[in-house]
MIDOSE-1310 file (N, C-alpha, C; in nm, 2 decimals, decimal comma, always signed):
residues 220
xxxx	+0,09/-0,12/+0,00/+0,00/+0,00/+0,00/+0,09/+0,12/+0,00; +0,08/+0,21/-0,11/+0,12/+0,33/-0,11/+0,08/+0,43/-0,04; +0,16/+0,56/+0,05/+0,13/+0,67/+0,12/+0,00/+0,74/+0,05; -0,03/+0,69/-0,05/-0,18/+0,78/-0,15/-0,29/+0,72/-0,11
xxxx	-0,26/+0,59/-0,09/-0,36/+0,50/-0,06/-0,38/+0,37/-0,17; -0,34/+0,41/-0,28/-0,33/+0,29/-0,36/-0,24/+0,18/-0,35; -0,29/+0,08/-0,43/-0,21/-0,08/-0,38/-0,10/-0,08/-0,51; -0,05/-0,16/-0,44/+0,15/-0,14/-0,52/+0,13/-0,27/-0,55
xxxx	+0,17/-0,30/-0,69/+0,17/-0,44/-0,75/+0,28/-0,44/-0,80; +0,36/-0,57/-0,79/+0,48/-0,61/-0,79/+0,48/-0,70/-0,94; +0,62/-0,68/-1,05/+0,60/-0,81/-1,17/+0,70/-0,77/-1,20; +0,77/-0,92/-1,19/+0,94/-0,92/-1,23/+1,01/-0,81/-1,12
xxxx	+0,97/-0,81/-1,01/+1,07/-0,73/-0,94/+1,02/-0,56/-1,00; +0,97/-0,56/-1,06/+0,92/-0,40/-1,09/+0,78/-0,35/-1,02; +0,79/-0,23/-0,93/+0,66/-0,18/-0,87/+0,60/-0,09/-0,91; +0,45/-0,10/-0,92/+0,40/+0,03/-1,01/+0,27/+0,00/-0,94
xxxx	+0,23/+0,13/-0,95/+0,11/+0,20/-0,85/-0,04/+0,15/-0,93; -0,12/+0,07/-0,85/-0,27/+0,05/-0,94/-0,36/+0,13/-0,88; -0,42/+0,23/-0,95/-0,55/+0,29/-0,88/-0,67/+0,29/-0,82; -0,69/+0,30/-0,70/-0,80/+0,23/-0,66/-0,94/+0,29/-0,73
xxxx	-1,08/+0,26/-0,76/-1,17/+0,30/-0,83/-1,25/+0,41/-0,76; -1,29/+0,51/-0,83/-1,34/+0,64/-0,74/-1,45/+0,61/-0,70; -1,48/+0,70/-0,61/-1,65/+0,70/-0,53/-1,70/+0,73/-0,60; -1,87/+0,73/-0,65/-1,97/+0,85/-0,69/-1,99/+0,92/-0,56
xxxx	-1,97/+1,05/-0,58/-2,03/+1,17/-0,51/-2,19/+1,13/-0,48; -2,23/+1,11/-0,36/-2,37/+1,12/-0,28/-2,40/+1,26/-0,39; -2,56/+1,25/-0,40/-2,66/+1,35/-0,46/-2,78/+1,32/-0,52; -2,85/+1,40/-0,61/-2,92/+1,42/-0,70/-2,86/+1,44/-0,86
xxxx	-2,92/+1,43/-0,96/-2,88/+1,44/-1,08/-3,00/+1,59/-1,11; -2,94/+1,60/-1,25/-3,07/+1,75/-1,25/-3,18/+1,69/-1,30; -3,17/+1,56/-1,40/-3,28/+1,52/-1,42/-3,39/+1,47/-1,34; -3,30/+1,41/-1,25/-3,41/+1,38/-1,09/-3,44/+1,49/-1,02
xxxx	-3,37/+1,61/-1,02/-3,44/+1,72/-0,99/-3,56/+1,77/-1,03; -3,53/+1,78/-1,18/-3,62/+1,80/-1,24/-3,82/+1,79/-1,24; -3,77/+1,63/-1,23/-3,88/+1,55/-1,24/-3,95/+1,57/-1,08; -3,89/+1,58/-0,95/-3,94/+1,62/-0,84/-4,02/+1,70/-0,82
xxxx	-3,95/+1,84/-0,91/-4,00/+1,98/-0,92/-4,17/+1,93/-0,97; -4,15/+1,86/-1,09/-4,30/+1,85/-1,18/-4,39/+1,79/-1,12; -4,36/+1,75/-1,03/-4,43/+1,62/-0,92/-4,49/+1,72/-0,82; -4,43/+1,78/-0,79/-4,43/+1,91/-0,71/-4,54/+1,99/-0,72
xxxx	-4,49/+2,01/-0,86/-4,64/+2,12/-0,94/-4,72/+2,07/-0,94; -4,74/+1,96/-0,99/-4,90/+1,88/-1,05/-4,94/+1,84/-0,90; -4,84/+1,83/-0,80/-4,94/+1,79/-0,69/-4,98/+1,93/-0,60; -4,94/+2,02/-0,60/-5,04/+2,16/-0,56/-5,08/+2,21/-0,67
xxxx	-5,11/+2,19/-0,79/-5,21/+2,24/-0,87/-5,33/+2,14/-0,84; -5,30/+2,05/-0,83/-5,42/+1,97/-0,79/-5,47/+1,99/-0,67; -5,42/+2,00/-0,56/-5,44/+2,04/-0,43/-5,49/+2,20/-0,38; -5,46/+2,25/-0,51/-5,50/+2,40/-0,42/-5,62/+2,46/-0,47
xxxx	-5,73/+2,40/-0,54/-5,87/+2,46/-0,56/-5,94/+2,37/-0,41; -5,86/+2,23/-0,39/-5,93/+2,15/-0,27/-5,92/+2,28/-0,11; -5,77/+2,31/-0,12/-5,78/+2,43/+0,00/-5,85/+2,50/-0,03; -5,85/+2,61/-0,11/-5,94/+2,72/-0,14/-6,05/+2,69/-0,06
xxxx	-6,11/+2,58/-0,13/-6,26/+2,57/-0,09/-6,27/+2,52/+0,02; -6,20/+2,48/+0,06/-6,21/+2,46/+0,28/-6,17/+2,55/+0,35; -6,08/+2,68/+0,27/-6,09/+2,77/+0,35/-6,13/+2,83/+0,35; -6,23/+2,85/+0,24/-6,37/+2,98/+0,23/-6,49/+2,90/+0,28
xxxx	-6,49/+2,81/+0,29/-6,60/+2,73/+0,37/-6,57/+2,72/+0,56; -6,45/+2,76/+0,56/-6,38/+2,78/+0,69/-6,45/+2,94/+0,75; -6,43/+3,03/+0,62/-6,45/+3,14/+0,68/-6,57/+3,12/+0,65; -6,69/+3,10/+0,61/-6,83/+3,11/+0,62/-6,86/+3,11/+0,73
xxxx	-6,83/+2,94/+0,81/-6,88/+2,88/+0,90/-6,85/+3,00/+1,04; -6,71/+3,06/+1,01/-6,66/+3,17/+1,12/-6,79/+3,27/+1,15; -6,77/+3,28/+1,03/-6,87/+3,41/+1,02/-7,01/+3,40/+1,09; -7,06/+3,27/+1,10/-7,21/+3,21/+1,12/-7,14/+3,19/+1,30
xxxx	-7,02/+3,18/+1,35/-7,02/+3,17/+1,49/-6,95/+3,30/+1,50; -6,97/+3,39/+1,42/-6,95/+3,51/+1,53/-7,11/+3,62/+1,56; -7,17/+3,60/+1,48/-7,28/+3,61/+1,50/-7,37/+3,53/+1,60; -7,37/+3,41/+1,64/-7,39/+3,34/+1,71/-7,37/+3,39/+1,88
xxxx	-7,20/+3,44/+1,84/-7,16/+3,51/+1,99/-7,17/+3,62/+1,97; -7,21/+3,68/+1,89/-7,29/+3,83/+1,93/-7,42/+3,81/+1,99; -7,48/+3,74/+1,95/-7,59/+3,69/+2,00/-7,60/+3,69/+2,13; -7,52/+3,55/+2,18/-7,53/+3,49/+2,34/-7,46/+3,63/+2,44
xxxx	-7,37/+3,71/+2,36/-7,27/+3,82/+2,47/-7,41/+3,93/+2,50; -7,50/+3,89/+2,38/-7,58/+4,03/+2,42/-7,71/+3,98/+2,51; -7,71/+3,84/+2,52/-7,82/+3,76/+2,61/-7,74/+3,74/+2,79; -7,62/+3,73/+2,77/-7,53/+3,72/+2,87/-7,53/+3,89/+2,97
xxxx	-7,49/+4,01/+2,86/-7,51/+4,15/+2,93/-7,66/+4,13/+2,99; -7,76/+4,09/+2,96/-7,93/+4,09/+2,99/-7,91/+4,08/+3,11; -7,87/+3,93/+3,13/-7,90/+3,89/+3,22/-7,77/+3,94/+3,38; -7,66/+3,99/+3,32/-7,60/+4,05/+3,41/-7,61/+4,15/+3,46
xxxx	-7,66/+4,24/+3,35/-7,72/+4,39/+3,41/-7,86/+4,41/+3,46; -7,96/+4,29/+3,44/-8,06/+4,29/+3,46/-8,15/+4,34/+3,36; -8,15/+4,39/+3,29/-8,20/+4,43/+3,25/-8,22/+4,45/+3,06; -8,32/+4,50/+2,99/-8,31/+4,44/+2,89/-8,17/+4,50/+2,81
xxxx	-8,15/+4,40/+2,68/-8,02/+4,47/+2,59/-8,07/+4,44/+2,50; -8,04/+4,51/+2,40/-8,05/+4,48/+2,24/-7,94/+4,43/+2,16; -7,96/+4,36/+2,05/-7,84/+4,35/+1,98/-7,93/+4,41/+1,81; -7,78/+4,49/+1,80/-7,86/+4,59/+1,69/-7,81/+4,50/+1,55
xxxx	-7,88/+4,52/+1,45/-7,82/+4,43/+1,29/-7,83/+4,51/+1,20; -7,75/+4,54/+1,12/-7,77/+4,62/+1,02/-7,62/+4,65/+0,93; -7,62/+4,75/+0,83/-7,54/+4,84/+0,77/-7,46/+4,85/+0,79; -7,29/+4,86/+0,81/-7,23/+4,92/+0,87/-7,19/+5,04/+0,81
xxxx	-7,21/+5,16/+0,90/-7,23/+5,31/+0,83/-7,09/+5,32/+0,70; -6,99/+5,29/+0,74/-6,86/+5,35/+0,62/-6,86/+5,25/+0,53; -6,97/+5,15/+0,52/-6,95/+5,03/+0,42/-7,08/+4,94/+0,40; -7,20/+5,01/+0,31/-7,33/+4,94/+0,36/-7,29/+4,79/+0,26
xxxx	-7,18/+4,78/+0,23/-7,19/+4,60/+0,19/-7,15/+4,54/+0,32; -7,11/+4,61/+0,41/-7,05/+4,51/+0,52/-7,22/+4,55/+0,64; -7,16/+4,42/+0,69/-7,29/+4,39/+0,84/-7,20/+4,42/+0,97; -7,28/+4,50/+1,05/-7,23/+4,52/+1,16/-7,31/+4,48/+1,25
xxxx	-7,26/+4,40/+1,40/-7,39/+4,38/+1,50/-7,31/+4,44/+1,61; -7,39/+4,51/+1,68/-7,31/+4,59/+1,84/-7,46/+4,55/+1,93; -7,44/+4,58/+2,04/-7,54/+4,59/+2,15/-7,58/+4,75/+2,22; -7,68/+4,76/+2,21/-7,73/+4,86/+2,31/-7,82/+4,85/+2,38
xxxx	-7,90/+4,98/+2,48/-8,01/+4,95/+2,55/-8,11/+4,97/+2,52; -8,19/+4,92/+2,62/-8,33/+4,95/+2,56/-8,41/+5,11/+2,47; -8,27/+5,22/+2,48/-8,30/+5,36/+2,46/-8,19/+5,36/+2,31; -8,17/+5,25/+2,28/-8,10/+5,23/+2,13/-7,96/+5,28/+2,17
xxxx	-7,89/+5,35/+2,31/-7,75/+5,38/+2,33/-7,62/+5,28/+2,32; -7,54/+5,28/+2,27/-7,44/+5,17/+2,27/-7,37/+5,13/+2,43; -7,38/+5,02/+2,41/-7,33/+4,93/+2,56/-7,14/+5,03/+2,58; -7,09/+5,05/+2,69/-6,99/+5,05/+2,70/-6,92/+4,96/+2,77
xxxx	-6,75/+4,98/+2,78/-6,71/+4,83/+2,88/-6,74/+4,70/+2,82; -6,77/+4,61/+2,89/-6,76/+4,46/+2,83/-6,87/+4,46/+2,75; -6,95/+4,55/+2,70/-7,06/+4,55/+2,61/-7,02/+4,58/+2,48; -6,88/+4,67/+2,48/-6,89/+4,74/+2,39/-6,83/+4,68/+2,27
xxxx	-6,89/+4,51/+2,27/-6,87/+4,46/+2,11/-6,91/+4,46/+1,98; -6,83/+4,49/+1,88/-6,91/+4,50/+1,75/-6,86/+4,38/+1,68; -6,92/+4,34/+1,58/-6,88/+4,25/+1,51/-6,86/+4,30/+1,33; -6,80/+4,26/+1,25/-6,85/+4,28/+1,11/-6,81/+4,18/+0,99
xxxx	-6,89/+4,17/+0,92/-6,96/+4,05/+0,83/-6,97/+4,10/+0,70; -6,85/+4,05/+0,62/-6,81/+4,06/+0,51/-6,84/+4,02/+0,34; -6,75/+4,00/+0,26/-6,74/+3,90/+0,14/-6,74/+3,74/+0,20; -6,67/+3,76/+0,32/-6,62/+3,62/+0,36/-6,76/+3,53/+0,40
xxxx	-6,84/+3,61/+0,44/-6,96/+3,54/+0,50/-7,06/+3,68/+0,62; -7,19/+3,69/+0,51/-7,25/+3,78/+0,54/-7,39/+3,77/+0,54; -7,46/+3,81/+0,57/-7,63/+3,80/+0,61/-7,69/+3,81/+0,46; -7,78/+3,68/+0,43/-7,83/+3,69/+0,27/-7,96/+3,67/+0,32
xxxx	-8,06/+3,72/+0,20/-8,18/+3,73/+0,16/-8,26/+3,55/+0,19; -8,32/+3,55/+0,25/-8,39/+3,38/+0,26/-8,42/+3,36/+0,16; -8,48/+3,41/+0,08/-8,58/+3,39/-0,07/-8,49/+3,30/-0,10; -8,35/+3,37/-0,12/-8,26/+3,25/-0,21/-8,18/+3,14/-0,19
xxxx	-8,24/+3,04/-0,03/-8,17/+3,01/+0,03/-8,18/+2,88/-0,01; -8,15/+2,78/-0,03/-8,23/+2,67/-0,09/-8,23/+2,54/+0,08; -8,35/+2,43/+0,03/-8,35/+2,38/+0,15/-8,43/+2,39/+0,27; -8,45/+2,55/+0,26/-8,49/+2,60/+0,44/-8,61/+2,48/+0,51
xxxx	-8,71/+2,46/+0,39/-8,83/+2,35/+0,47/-8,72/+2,24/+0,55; -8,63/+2,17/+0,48/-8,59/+2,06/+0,54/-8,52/+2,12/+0,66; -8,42/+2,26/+0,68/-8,36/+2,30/+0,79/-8,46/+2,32/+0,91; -8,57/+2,37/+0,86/-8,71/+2,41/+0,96/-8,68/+2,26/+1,06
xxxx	-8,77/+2,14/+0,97/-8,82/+2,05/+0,98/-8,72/+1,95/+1,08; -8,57/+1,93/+1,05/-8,46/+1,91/+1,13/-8,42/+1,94/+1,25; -8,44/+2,11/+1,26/-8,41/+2,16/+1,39/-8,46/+2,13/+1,51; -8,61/+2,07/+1,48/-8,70/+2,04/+1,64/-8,74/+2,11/+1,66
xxxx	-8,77/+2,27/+1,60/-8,88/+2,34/+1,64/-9,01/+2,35/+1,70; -9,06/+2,19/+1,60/-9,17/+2,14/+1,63/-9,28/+2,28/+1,51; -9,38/+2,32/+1,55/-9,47/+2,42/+1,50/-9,46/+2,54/+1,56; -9,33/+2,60/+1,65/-9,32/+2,69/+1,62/-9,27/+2,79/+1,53
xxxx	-9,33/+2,89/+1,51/-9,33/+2,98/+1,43/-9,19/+3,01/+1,37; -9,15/+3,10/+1,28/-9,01/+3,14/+1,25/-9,04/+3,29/+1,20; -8,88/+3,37/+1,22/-8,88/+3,46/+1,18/-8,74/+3,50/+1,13; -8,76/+3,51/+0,99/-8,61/+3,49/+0,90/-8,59/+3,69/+0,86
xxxx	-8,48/+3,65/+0,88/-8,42/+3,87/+0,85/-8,31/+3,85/+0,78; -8,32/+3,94/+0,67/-8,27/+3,99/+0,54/-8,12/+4,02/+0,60; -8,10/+4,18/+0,65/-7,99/+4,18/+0,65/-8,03/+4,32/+0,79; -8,12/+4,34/+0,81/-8,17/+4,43/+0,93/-8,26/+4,42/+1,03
xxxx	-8,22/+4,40/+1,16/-8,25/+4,33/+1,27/-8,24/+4,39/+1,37; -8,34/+4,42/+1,51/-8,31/+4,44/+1,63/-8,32/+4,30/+1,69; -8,28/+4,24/+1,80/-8,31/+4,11/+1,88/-8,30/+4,16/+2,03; -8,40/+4,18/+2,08/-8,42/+4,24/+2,22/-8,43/+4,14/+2,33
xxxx	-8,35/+4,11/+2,42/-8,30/+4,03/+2,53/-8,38/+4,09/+2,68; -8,46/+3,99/+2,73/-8,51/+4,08/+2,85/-8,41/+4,00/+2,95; -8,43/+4,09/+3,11/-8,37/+4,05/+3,25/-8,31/+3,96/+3,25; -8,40/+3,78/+3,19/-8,42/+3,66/+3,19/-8,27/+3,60/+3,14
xxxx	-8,28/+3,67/+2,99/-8,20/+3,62/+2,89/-8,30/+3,58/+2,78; -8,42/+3,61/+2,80/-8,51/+3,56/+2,67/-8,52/+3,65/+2,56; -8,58/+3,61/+2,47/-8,60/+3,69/+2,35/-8,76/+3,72/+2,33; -8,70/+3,89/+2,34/-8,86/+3,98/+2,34/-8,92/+3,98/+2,19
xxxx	-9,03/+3,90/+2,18/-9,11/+3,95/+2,03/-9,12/+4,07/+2,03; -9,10/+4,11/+1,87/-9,16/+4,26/+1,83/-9,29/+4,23/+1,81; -9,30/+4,32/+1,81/-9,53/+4,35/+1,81/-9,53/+4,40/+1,74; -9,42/+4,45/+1,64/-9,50/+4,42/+1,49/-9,51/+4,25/+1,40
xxxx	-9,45/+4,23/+1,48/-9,39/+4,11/+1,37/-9,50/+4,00/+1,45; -9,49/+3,98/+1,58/-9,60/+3,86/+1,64/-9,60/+3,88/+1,79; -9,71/+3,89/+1,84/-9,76/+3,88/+2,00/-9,66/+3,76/+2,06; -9,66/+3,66/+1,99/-9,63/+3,54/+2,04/-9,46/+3,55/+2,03
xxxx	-9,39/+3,40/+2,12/-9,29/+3,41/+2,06/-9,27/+3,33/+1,88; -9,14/+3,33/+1,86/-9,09/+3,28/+1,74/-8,93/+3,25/+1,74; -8,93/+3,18/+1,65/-8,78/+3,16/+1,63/-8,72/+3,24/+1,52; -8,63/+3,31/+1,56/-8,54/+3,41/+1,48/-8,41/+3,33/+1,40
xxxx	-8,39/+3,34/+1,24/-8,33/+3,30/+1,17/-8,27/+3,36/+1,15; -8,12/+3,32/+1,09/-8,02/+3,43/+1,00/-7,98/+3,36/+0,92; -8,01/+3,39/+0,81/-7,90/+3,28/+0,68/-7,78/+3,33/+0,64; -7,67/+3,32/+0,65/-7,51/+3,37/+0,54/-7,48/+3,27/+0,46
xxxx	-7,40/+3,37/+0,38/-7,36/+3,32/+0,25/-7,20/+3,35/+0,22; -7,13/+3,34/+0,13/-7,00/+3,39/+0,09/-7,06/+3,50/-0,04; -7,02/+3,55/-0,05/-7,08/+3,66/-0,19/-6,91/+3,62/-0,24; -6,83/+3,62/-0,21/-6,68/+3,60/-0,29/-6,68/+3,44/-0,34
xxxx	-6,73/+3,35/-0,26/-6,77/+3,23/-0,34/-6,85/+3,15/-0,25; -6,93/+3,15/-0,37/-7,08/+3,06/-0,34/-7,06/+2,91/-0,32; -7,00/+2,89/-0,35/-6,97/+2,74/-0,35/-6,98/+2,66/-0,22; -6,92/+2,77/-0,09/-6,87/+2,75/+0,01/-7,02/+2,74/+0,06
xxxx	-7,17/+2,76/+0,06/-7,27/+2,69/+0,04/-7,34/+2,81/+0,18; -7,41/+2,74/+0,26/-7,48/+2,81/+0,35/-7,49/+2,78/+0,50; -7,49/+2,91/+0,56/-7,47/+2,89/+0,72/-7,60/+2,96/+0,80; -7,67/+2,91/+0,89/-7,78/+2,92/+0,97/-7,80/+2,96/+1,14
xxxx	-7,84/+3,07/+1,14/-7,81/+3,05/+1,30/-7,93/+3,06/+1,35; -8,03/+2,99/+1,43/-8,12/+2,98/+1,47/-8,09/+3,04/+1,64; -8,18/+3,09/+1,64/-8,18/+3,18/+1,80/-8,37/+3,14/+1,86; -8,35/+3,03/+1,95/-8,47/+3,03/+2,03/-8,53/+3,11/+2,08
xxxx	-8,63/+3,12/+2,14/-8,72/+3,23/+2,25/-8,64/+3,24/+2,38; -8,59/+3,13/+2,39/-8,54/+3,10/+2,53/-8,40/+3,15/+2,51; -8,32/+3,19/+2,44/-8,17/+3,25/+2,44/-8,08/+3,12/+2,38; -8,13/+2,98/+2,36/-8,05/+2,90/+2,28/-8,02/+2,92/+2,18
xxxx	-7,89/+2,85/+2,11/-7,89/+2,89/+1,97/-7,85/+2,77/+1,87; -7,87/+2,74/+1,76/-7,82/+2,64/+1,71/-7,78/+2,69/+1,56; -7,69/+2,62/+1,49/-7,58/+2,66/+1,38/-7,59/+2,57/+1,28; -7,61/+2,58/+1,18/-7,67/+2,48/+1,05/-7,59/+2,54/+0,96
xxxx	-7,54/+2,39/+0,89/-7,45/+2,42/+0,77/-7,51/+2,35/+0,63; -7,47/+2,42/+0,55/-7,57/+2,34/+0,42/-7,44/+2,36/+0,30; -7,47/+2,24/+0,20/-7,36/+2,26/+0,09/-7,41/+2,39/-0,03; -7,41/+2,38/-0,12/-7,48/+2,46/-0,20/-7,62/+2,41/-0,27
xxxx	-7,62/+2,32/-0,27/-7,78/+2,23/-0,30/-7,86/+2,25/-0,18; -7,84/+2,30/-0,05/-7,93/+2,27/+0,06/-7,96/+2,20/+0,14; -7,82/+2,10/+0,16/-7,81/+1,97/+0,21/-7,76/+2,05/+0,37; -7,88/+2,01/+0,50/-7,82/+2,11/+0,62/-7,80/+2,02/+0,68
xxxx	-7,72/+2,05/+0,75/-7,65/+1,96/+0,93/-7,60/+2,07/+1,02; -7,66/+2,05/+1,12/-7,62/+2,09/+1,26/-7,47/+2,11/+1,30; -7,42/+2,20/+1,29/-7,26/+2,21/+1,34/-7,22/+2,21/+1,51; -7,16/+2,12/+1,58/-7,17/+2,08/+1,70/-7,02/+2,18/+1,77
């Protein structure tokens, strides 16, 4: 063995150096690169209309539980302060495409301190018109209502909370109680299908999700 590391071969008394055979270098080739890269692409081109749509169906469903907890925070002030609260629905003044819901009192003033939440409701998921909602009979029929009544709102709404935490009928709309609807939608994409928030007499609330055909389930 020579100082280089190669083996020394001997013939006729003459020594001459034989080379030992080189390593391949550990790696990648560019062709294998290559083809990784395209593997690459084709598998988030294929994959990213599937995110999209779970994540604008993500933000729907958000949108249907922030309303939700606008709802219970302004049934929650009722019953802490005693007395009644409103939760106001409507417009939001610097953007009538956007929904705003805040709380005030019975004298329409805005709550201050832990009252003083607003919410707002966007492209992402925003208060739509019933007419075009598809399904509603079967969401009715699902919920357990039984035969009480309903009362579905466009995109403008008081919901008045007495002492209790219950929900005060308007006397225009019915002496009796009723169950208060809200349907949202995505206006940025429809696909992402439809969200429900049912608000009892009693301050319960329940959350319904539907595909775009009308197919609803209960979100737990």
């Amino acid at each position: 063995m020579s100082p280089n590391g190669s083996r020394v071969a001997s013939h006729e008394g003459e020594l001459r150096q034989v080379p030992l055979p080189t390593r391949r270098q550990a790696g990648f080739s560019l062709t294998e690169l290559i083809v990784a890269l395209l593997v690459a692409v084709i598998l988030l081109a294929v994959s990213m209309p599937l995110f999209l749509r779970a994540y604008r169906s993500y933000q729907l469903t958000n949108a249907a539980h922030q309303m939700a907890d606008i709802l219970r925070l302004t049934r929650y002030e009722a019953i802490r302060l005693n007395k009644q609260v409103n939760c106001v629905i409507g417009p939001y003044a610097a953007d009538p495409t956007i929904t705003s819901a805040s709380m005030t009192d019975s004298g329409g003033n805005a709550l201050t301190g832990m009252g003083a939440t607003t919410i707002l409701l966007g492209n992402t998921g925003n208060l739509v018109n019933p007419g075009g909602v598809p399904g509603t009979p079967t969401l009715l029929s699902q919920s357990n209502i039984g035969s009480m009544p309903t009362q579905t709102w466009p995109t403008v709404t008081t919901v008045e909370f007495d002492a209790r935490g219950a929900v005060i009928p308007i006397p225009s709309v019915s002496a009796n109680t009723y169950v208060n609807v809200l349907y949202l939608a995505s206006p940025a994409a429809p696909d992402a299908g439809y969200r429900a928030v049912l608000l009892m007499p009693a301050g319960s609330i329940q959350i319904w999700s539907a595909d775009s055909s009308g197919y609803w389930q209960e979100l737990r």
